[in-house]
C-alpha positions in Angstrom: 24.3 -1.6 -23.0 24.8 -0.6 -19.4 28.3 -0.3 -17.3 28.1 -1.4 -14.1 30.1 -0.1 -11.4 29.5 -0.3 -7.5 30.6 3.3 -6.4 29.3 6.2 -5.7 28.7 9.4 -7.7 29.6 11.4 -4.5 31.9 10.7 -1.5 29.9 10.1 1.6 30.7 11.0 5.1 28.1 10.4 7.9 28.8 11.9 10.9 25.7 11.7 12.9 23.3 9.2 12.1 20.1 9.9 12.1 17.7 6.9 12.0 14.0 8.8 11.9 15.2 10.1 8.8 16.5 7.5 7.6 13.1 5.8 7.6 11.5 8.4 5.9 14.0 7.9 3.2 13.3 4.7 2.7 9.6 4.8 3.0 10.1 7.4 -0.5 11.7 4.4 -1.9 10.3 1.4 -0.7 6.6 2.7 -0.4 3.5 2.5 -2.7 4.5 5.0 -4.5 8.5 4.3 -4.3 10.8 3.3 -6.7 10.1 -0.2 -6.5 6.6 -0.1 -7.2 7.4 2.1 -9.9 9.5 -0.5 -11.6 7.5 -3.4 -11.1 4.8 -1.0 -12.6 6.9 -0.8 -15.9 8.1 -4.1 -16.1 4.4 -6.0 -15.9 2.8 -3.3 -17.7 5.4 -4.4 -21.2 3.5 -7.6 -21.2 0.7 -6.1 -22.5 2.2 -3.3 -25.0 1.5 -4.6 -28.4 4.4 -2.9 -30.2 8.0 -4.1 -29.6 9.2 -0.8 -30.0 7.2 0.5 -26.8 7.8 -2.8 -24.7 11.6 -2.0 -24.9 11.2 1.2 -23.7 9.1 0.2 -20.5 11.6 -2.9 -20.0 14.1 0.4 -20.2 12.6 2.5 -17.2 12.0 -0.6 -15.7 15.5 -1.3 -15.3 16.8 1.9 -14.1 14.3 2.9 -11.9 15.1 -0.6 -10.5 18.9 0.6 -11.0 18.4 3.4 -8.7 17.2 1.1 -6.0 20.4 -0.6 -5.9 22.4 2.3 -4.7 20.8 1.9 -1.7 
């Protein structure tokens, strides 16, 4: 169902790193509103959907929000 591969989509070259943003960056993921609670979102709120058909899509966004996070 999904291919798994640990690379990147672009080549990255950091030549100044900048820390302050790099907390706001992470604050867009990691926050209330982040990525993370986003996918926990989907994935507790399945356990409640009474059609299959809907729980396997929220068990689907669930997983690749949570996907995204692990580029990180």
């Amino acid at each position: 169902m999904w291919k798994y591969e640990k690379k990147l989509q672009f080549p990255i070259n950091i030549k100044n790193p900048n820390p302050k943003l790099a907390k706001i960056i992470i604050s867009q993921y990691g926050g209330a509103d982040g990525e993370l609670g986003a996918s926990l979102r989907y994935l507790s709120q399945r356990y409640i959907m009474p059609y299959p058909e809907l729980k396997a899509v929220l068990t689907d966004i669930g997983t690749e929000e949570y996907d995204f996070i692990s580029y990180l």
